[in-house]
ZAZAMI-986549 format. One record per residue (C-alpha): x, y, z; residue in one letter. Coordinates in nm, 2 decimals, padded with zeros to 4 digits, always signed. Example, Ala and Ser with C-alpha at 12.3 -4.5 7.8 and 13.67 -1.06 7.14 Angstrom:
BEGIN
        x        y        z   rest
   +01.23   -00.45   +00.78      A
   +01.37   -00.11   +00.71      S
END
This chain:
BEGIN
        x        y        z   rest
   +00.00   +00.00   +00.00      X
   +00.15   +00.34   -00.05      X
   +00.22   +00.63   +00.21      X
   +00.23   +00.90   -00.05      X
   +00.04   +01.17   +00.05      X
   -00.21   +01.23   -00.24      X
   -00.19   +01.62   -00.17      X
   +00.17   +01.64   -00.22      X
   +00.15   +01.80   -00.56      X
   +00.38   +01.99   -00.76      X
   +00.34   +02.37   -00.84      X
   +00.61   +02.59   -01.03      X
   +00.71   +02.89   -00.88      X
   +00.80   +03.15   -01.12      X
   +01.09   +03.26   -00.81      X
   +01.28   +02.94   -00.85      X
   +01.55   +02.85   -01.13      X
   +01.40   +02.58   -01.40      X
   +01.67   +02.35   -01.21      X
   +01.49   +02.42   -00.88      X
   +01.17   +02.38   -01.02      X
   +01.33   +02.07   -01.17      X
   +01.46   +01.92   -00.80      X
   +01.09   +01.98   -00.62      X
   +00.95   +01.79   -00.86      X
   +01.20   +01.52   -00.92      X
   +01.18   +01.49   -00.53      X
   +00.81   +01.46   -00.58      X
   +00.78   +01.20   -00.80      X
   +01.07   +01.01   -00.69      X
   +00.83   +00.97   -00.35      X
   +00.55   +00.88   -00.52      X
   +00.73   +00.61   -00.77      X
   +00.87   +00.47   -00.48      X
   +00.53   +00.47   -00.26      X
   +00.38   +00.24   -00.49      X
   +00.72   +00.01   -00.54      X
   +00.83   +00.23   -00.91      X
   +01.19   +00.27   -00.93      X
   +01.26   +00.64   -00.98      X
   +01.32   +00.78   -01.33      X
   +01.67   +00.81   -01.43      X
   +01.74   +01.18   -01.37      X
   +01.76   +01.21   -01.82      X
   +01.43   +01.11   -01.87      X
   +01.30   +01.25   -01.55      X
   +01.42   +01.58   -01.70      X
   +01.26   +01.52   -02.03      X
   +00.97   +01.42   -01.88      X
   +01.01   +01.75   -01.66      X
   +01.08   +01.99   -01.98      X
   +00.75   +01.81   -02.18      X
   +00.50   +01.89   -01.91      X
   +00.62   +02.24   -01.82      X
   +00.71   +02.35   -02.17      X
   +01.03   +02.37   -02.15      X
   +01.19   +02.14   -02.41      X
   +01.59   +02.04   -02.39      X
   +01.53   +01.63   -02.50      X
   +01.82   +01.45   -02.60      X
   +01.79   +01.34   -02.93      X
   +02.13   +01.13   -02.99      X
   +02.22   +00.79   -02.91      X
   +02.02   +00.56   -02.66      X
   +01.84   +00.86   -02.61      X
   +01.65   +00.92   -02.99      X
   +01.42   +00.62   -02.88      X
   +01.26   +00.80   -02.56      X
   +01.28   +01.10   -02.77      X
   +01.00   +00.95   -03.01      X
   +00.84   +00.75   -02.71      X
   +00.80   +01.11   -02.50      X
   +00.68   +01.28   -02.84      X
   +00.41   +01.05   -02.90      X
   +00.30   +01.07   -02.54      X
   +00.37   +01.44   -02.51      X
   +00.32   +01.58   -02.78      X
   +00.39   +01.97   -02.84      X
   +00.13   +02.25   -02.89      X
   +00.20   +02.34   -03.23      X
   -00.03   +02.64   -03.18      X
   +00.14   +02.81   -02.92      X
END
C-alpha cells in the first residue's frame, strides 16, 4: 500500500531556477514512484519528462536517447499552436 500523501503535488514557482523547479518535482515524484514500489526515473528522462510537461523542451535526441525522444513525443506531444 503506499504512504504517499495524495496532496503532495507539484506547483512551479515562477521565483525558483528551471533547475529548482526541476529538484521539487523530481523529489516529488521520486516519492510517489517509490510509494507504490516504481523505481525512480533516471534523472535524463526525468528531466525530459520534466521539460515536456512544463514547456520547456531540452530532449536529447542522440544515441540511446533518440528512442525515448519518439516515445515522450508520442506521449507528449507539443502545442504546435502556441
Amino acid at each position: 500500500m503506499a504512504n504517499f500523501a495524495s496532496d503532495q503535488c507539484f506547483t512551479w514557482n515562477n521565483e525558483l531556477s528551471r533547475d529548482e523547479n526541476f529538484h521539487q518535482w523530481y523529489c516529488l515524484n521520486t516519492s510517489e514512484r517509490e510509494s507504490w514500489g516504481e523505481k525512480p526515473h533516471p534523472q535524463r528522462l526525468a528531466e525530459a519528462i520534466f521539460d515536456r510537461q512544463y514547456g520547456q523542451v531540452k530532449l536529447p535526441v542522440i544515441g540511446r536517447f533518440r528512442q525515448r525522444t519518439r516515445i515522450l513525443n508520442r506521449l507528449f506531444p507539443l502545442d504546435q499552436t502556441a
